[in-house]
SERO-4910 file (N, C-alpha, C, O; in steps of 0.05 Angstrom, whole numbers):
BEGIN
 pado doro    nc1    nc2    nc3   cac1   cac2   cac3    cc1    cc2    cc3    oc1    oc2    oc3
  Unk    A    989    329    591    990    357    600   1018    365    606   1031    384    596
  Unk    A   1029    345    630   1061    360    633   1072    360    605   1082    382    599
  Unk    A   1072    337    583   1092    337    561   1081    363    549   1100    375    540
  Unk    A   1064    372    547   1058    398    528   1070    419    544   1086    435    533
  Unk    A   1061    421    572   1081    448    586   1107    441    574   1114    454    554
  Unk    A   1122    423    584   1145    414    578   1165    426    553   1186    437    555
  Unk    A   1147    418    529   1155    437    504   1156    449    504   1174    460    491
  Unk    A   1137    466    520   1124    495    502   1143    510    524   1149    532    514
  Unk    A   1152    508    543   1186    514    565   1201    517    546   1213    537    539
  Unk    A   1200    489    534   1227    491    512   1235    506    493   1258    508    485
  Unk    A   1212    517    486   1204    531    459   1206    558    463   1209    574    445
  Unk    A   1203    565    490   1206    591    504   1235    595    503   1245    614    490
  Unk    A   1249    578    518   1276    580    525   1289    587    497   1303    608    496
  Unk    A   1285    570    475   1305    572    451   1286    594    442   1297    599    420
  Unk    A   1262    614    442   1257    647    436   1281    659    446   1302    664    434
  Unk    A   1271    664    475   1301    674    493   1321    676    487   1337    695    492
  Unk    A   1324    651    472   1361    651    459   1365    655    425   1385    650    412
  Unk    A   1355    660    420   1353    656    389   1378    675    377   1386    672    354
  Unk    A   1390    693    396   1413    712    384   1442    698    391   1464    706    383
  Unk    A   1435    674    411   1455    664    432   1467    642    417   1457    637    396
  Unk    A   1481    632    422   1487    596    405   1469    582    431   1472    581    455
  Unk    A   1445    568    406   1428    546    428   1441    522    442   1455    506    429
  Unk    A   1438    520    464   1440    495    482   1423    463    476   1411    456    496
  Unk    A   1422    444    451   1397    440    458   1393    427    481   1370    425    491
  Unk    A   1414    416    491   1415    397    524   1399    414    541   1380    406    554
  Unk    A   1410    445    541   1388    449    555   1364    469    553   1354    484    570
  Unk    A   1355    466    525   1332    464    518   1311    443    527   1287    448    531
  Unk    A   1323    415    531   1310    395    529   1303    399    552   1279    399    559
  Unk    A   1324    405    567   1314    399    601   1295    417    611   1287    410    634
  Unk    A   1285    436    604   1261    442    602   1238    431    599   1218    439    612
  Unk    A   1237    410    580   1208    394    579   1222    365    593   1210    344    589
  Unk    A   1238    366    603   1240    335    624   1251    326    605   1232    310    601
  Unk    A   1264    323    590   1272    300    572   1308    299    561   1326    313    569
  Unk    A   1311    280    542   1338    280    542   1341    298    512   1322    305    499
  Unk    A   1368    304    507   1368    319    485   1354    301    461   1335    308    447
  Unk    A   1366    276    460   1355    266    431   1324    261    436   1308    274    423
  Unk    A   1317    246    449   1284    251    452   1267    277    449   1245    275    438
  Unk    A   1276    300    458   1265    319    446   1270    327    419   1250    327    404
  Unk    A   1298    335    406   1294    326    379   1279    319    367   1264    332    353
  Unk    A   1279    286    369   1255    268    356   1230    283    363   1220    299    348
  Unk    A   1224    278    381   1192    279    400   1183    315    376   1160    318    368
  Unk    A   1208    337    371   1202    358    372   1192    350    330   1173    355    316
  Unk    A   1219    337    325   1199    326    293   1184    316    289   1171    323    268
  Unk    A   1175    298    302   1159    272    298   1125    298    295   1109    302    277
  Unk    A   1127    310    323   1103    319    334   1101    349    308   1080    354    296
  Unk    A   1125    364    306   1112    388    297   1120    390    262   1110    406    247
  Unk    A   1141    369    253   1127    366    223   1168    377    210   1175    376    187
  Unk    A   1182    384    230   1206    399    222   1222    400    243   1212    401    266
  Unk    A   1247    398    238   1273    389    258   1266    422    277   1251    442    276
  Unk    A   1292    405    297   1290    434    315   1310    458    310   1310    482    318
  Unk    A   1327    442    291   1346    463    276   1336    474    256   1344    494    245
  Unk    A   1315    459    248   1291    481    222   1284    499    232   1288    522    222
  Unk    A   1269    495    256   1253    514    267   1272    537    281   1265    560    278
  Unk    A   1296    532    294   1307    553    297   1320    569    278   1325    592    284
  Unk    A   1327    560    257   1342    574    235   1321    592    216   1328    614    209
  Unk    A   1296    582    208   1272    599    195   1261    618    225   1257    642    219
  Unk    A   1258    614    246   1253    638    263   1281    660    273   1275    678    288
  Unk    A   1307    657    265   1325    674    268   1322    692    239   1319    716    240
  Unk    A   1324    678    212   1318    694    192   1290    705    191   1287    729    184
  Unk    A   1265    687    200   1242    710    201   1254    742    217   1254    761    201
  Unk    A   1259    745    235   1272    765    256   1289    779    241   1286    803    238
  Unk    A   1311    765    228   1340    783    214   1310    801    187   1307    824    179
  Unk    A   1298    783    184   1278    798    155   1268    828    170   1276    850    162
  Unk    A   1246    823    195   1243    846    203   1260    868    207   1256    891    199
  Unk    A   1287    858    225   1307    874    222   1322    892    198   1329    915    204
  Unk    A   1325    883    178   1328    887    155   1310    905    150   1322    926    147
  Unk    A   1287    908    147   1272    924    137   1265    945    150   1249    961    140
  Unk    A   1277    949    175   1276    983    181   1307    983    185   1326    968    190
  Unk    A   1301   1013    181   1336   1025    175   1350   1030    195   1344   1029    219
  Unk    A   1371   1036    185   1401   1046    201   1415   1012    219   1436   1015    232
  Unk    A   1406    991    219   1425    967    215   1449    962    196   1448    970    173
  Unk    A   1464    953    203   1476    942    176   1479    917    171   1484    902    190
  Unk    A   1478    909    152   1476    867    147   1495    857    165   1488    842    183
  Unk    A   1521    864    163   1538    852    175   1526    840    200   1521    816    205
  Unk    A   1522    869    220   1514    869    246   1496    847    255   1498    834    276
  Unk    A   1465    846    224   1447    838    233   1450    794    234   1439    776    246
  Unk    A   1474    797    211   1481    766    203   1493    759    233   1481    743    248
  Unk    A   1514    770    239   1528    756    259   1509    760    294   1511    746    314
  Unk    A   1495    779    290   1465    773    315   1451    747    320   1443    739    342
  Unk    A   1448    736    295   1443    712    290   1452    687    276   1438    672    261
  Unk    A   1478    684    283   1497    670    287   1511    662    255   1518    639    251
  Unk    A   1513    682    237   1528    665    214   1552    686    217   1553    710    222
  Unk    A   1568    670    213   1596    684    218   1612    697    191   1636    705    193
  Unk    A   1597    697    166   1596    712    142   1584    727    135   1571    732    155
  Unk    A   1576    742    116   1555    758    102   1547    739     76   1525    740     64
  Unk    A   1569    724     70   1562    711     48   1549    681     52   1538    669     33
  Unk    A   1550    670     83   1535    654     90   1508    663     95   1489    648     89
  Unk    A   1502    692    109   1479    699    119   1461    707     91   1437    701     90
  Unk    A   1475    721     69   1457    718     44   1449    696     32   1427    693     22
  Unk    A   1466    679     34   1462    644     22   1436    641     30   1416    641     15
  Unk    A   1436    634     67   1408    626     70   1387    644     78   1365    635     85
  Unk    A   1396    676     79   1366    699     67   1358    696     39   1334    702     38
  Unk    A   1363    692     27   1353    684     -4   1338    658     -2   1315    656     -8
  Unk    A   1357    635      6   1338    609      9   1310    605     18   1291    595      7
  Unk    A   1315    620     48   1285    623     67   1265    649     49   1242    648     42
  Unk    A   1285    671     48   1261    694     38   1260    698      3   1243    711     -9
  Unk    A   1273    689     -5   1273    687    -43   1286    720    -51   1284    732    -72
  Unk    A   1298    727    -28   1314    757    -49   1333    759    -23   1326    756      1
  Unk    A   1356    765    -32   1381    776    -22   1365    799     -5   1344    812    -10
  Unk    A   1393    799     27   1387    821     45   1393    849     36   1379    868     44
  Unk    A   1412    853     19   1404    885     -4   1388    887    -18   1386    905    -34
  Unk    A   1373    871    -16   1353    880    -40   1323    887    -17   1302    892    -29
  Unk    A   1322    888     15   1297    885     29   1293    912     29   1269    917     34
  Unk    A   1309    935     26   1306    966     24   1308    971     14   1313    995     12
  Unk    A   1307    951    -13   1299    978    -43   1262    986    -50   1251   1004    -64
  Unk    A   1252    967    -35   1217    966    -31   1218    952    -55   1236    949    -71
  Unk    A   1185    942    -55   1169    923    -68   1179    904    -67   1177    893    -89
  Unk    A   1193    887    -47   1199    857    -48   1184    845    -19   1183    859      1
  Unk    A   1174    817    -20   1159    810     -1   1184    787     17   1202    773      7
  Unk    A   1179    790     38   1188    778     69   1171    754     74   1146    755     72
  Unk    A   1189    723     82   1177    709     97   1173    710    118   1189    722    132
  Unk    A   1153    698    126   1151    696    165   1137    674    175   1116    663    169
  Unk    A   1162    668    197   1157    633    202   1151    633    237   1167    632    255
  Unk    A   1119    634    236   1115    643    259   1131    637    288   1149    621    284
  Unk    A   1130    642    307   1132    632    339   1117    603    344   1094    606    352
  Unk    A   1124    580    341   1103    565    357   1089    556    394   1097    544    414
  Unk    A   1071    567    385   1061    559    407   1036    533    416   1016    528    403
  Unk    A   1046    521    437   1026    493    439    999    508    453    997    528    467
  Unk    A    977    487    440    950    490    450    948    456    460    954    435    449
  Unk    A    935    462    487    923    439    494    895    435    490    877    451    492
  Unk    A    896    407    481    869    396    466    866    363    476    883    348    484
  Unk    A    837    359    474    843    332    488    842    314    469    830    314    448
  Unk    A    854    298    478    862    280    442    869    246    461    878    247    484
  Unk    A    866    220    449    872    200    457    855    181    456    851    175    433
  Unk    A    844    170    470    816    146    462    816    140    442    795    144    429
  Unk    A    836    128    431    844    114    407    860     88    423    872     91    444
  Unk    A    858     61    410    863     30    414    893     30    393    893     37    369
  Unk    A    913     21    406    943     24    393    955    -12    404    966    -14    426
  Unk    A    953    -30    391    966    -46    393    991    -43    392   1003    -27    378
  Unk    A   1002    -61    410   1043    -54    401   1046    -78    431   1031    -92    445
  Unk    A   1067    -73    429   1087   -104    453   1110    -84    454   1109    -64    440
  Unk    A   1132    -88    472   1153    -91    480   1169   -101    481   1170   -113    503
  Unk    A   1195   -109    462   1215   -130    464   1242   -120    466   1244    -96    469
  Unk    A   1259   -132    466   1285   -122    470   1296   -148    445   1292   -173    445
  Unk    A   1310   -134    426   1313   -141    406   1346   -149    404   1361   -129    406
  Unk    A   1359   -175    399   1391   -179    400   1409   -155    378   1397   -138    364
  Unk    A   1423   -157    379   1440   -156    357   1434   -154    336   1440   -177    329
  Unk    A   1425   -142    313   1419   -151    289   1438   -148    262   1455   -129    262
  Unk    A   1437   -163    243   1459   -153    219   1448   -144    200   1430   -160    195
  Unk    A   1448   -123    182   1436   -127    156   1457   -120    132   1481   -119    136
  Unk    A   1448   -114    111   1460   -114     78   1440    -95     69   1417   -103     67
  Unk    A   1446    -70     64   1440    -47     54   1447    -29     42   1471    -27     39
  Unk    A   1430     -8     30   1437     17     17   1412     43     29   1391     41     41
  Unk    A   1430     72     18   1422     87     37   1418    110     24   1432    112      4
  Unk    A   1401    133     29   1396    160     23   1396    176     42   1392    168     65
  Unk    A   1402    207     34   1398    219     61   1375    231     56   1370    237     33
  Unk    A   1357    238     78   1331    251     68   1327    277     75   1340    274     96
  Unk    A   1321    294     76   1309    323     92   1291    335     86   1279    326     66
  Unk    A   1280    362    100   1256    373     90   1229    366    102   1236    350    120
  Unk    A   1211    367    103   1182    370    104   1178    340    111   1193    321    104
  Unk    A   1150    338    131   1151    303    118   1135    291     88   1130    269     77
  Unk    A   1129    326     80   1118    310     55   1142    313     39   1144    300     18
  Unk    A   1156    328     44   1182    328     17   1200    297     19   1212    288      0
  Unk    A   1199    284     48   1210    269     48   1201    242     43   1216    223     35
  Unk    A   1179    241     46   1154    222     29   1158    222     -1   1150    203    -14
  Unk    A   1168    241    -12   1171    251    -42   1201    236    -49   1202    222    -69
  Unk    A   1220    238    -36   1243    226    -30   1239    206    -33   1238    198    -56
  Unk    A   1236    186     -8   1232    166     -6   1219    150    -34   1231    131    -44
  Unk    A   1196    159    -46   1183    137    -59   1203    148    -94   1199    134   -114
  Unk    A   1221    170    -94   1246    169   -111   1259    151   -111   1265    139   -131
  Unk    A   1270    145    -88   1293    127    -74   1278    103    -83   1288     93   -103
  Unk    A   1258     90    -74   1255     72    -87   1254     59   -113   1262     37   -122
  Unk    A   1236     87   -128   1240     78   -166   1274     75   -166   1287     55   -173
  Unk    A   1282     95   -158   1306     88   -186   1329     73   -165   1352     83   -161
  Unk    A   1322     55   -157   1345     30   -140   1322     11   -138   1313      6   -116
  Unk    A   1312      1   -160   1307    -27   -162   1320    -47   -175   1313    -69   -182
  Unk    A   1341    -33   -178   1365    -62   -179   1375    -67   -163   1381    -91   -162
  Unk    A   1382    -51   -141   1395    -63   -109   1368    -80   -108   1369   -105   -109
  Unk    A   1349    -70   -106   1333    -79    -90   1327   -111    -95   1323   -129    -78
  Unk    A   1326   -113   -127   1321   -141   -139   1351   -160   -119   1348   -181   -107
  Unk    A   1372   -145   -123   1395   -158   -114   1393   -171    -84   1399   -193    -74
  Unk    A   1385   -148    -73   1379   -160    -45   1369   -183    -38   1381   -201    -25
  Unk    A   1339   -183    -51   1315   -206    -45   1332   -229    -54   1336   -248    -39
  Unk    A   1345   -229    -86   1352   -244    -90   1379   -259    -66   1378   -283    -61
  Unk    A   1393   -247    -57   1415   -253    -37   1398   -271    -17   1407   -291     -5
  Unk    A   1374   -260    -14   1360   -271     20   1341   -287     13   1332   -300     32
  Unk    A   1328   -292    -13   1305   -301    -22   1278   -290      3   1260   -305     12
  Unk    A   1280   -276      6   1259   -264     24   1239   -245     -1   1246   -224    -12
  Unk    A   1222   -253     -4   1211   -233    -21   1181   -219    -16   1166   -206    -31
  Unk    A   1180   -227     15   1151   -213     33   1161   -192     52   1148   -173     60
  Unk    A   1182   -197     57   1195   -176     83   1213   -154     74   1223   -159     52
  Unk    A   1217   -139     82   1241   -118     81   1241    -91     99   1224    -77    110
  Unk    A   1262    -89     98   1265    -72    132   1286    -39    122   1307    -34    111
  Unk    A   1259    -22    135   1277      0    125   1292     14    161   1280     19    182
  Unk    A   1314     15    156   1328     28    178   1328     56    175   1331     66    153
  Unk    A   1324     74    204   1326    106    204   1343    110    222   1338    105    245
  Unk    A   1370    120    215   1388    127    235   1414    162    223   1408    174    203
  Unk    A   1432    169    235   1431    187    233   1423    209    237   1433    227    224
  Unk    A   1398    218    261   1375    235    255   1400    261    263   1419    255    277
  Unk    A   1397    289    253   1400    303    261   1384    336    249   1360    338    243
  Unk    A   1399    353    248   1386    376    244   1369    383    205   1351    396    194
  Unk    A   1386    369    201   1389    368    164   1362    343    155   1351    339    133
  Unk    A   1361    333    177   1350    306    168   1360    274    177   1371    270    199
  Unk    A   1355    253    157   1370    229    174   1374    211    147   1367    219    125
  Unk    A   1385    191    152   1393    170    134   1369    149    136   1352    147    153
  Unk    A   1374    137    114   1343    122    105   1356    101     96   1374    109     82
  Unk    A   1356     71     99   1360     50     82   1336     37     77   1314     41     87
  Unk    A   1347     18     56   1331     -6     42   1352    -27     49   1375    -24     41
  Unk    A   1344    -48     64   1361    -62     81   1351    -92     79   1326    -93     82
  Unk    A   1362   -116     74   1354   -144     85   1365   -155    112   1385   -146    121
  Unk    A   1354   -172    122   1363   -180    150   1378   -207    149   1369   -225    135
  Unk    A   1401   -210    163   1411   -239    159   1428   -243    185   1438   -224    197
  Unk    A   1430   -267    190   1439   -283    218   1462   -273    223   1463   -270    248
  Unk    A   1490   -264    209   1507   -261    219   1515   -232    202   1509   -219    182
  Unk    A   1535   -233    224   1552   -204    199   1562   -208    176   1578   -226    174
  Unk    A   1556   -191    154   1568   -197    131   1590   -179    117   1585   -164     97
  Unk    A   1612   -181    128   1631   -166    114   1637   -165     94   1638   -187     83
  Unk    A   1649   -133     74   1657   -121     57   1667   -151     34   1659   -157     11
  Unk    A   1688   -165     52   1696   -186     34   1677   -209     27   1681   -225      9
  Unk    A   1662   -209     40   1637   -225     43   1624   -218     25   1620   -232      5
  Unk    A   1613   -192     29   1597   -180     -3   1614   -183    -26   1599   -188    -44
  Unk    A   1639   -183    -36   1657   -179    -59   1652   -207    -70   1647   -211    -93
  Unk    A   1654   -232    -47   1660   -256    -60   1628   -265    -73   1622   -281    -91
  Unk    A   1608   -247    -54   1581   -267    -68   1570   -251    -87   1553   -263    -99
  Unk    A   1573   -230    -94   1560   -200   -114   1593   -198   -131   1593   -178   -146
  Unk    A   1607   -206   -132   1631   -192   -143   1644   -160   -137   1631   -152   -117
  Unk    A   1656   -146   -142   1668   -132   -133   1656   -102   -135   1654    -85   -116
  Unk    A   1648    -99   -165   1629    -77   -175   1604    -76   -169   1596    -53   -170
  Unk    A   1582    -96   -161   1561    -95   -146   1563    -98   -120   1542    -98   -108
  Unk    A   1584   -101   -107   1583   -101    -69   1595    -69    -61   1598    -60    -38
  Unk    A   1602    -57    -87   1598    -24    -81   1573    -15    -74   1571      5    -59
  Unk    A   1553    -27    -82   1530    -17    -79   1505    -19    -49   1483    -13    -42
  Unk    A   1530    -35    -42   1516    -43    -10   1531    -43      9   1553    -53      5
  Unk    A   1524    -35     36   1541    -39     62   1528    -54     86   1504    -59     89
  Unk    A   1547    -60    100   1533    -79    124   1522    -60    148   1540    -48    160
  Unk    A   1501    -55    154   1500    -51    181   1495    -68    203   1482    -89    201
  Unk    A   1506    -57    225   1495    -70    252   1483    -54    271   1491    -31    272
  Unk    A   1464    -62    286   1454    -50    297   1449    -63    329   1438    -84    336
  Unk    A   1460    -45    343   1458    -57    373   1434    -74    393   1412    -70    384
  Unk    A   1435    -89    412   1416    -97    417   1401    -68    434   1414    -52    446
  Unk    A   1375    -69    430   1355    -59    438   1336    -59    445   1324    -76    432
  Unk    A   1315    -44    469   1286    -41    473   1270    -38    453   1282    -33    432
  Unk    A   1257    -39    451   1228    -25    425   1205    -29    433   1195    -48    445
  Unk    A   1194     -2    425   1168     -7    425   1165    -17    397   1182     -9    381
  Unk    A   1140    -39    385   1128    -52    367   1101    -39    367   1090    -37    389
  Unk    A   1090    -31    345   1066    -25    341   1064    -34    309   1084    -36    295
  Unk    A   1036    -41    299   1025    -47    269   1008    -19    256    997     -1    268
  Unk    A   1010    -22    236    992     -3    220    969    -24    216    968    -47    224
  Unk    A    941     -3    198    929    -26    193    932    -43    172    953    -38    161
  Unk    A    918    -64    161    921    -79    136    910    -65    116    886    -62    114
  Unk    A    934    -50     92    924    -52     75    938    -57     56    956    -73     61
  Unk    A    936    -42     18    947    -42      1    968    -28     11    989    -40     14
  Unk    A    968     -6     16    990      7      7   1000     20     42   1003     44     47
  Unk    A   1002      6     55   1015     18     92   1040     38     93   1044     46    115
  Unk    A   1057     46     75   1064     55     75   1061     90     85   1076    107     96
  Unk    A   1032     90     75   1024    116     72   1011    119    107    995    135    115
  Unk    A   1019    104    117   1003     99    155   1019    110    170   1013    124    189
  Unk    A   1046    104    162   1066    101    196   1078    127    197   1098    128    211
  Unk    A   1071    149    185   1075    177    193   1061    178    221   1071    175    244
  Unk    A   1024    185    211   1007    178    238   1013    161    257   1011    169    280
  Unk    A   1022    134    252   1030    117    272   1047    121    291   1043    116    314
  Unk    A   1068    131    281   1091    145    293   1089    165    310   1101    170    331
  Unk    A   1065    182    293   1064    209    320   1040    196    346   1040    203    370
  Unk    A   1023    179    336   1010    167    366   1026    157    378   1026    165    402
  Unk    A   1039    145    374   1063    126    398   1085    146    408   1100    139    427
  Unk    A   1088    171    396   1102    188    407   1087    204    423   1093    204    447
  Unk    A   1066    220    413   1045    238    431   1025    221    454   1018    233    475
  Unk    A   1017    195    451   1000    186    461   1010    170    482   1004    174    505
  Unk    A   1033    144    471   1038    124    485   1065    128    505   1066    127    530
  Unk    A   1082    133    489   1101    143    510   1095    165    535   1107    161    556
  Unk    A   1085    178    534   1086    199    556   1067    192    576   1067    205    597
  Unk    A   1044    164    572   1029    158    585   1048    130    606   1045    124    629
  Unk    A   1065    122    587   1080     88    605   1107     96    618   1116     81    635
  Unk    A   1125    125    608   1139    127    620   1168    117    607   1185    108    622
  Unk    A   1173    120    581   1189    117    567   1199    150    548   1187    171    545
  Unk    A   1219    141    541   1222    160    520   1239    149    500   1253    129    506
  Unk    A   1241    157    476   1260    153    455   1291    145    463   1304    154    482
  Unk    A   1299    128    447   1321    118    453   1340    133    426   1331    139    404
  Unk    A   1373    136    436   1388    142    417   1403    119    404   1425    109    410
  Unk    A   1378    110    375   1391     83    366   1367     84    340   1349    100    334
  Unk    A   1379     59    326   1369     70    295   1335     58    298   1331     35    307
  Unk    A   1316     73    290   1285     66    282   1289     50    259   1306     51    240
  Unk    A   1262     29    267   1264      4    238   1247      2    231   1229      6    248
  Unk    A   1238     -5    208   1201    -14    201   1205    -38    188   1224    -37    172
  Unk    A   1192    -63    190   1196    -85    181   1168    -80    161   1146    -74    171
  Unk    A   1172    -84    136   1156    -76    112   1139   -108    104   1153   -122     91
  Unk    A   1119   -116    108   1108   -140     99   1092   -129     66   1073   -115     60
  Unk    A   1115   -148     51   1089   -141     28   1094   -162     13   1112   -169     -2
  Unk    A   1060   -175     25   1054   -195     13   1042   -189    -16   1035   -168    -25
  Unk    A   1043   -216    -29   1036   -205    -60   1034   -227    -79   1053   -241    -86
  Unk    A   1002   -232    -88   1000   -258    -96    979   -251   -126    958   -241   -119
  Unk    A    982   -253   -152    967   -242   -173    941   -260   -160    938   -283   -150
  Unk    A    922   -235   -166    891   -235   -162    884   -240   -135    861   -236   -127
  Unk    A    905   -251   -118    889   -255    -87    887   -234    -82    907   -225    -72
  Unk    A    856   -210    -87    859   -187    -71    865   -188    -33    875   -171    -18
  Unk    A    858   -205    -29    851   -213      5    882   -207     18    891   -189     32
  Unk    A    894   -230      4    925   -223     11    944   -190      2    961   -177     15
  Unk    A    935   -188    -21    943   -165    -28    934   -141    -11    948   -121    -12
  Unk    A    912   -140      4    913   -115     18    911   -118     42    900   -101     56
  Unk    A    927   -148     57    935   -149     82    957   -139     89    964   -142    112
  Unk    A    975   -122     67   1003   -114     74   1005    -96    109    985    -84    118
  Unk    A   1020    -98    117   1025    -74    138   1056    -75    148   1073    -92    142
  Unk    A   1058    -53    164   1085    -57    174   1089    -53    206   1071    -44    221
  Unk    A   1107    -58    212   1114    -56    244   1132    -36    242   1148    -32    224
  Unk    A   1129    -23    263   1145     -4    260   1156     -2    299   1144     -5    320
  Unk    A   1184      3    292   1205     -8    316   1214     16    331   1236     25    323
  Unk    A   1202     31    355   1213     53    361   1230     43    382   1222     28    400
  Unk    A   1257     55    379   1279     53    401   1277     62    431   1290     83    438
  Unk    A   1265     51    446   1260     67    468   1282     65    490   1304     55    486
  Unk    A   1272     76    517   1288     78    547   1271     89    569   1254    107    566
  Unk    A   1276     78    588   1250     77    617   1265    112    619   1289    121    618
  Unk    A   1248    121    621   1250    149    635   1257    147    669   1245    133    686
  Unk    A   1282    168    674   1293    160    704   1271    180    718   1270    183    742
***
């Protein structure tokens, strides 16, 4: 109950401001939370960044504006913060599919990307396995995409990213001989979206020269080292199946909507991991649709 007031404060506040340059710090502080946890908490839960949602509700508004008279573009672009005309057409065309001269010549149609508002509903009595660890240091050997958009556009992404880099990918396994595990890292998050790897895990750091001497010079372009700090996490599983991939959207938003706001945590500013099990044995159906994944949310005790 508080986390839903909480938002829906938040959601109020950035209405209020929508002509203003947003605060999101203190947007956040409105629903109790820190800026990046709301962020997250505000994608995870409603399907689109919070810079989506403010940028399609300033052009829904500039659209109405537009369409009754005696404004002028200029006035109405820089009301809502583009400091061009030729920026504010860029993305009135993107959001509404026709240039802002063209909304008063009639017969062209206007998008509109409503106000959201939260409804409380009772939702929970659902069983969520997961643990708590605090995880060292870790190193990995990876490659990366950036993703944005929808989470189904980014689902669309993602399973791109995978067809056409299955030669890193062969390269990897082969580097680690690991060929059940693999760990995708999410870091980056911001308004546009976030960075996505396909990553292996290994004991120490492996530097640039490190990669040149064991891949040679022209294939260790194709990969970089990350590290990733030690950390809290929450641990939770999907269930077993063929294809888990298609789970940890849902998974993700229970442990965000459900579990955190009940134990007293919130999101941490540090990269999300999913450790990918995919087991895979010709004809053992049994094993073949025990796949699942863990999925690693970065957390922090709420003060």
């Amino acid at each position: 109950m508080d986390q839903i007031i909480g938002i829906q404060r938040a959601i109020d506040y950035i209405e209020a401001h929508l002509t203003d340059e947003i605060d999101y710090a203190a947007a956040a502080a409105q629903s109790f939370s820190s800026s990046y946890h709301f962020q997250r908490m505000f994608s995870i839960l409603c399907g689109f960044t919070l810079g989506e949602y403010i940028r399609n509700r300033r052009l829904t508004l500039a659209g109405v504006e537009l369409a009754s008279e005696g404004t002028k573009v200029i006035d109405i672009a820089l009301k809502y913060g583009y400091e061009s005309p030729d920026s504010f057409a860029k993305a009135f065309r993107k959001f509404h599919g026709i240039l802002p001269s063209e909304v008063r010549t009639g017969g062209k149609n206007l998008r509109s990307f409503s106000r959201l508002c939260l409804k409380i509903s009772l939702e929970g009595g659902n069983t969520m396995d997961y643990r708590i660890e605090t995880k060292p240091e870790m190193h990995f050997t990876g490659f990366k995409r950036g993703f944005t958009g929808t989470p189904a556009k980014r689902a669309e992404q993602e399973c791109d990213f995978y067809l056409k880099t299955r030669t890193n990918q062969y390269i990897l396994k082969g580097m680690y001989h690991d060929y059940d595990n693999e760990y995708n890292i999410i870091t980056g998050f911001g308004d546009d979206g976030y960075d996505f790897y396909i990553a292996a895990r290994h004991e120490e750091e492996l530097t640039n020269d490190n990669l040149t001497k064991e891949l040679g010079e022209e294939d260790a372009k194709r990969f970089e080292s990350i590290t990733v700090p030690e950390q809290l996490y929450l641990i939770c599983e999907t269930e077993r199946t063929k294809y888990p991939t298609m789970l940890t959207e849902e998974l993700r938003k229970q442990a965000v909507s459900e579990w955190l706001p009940s134990q007293g945590y919130e999101l941490a500013d540090a990269p999300e991991i999913a450790l990918v099990h995919w087991f895979f044995k010709k004809g053992d159906n049994a094993l073949n649709n025990s796949r699942y994944i863990e999925l690693w949310l970065p957390i922090t005790k709420t003060e």
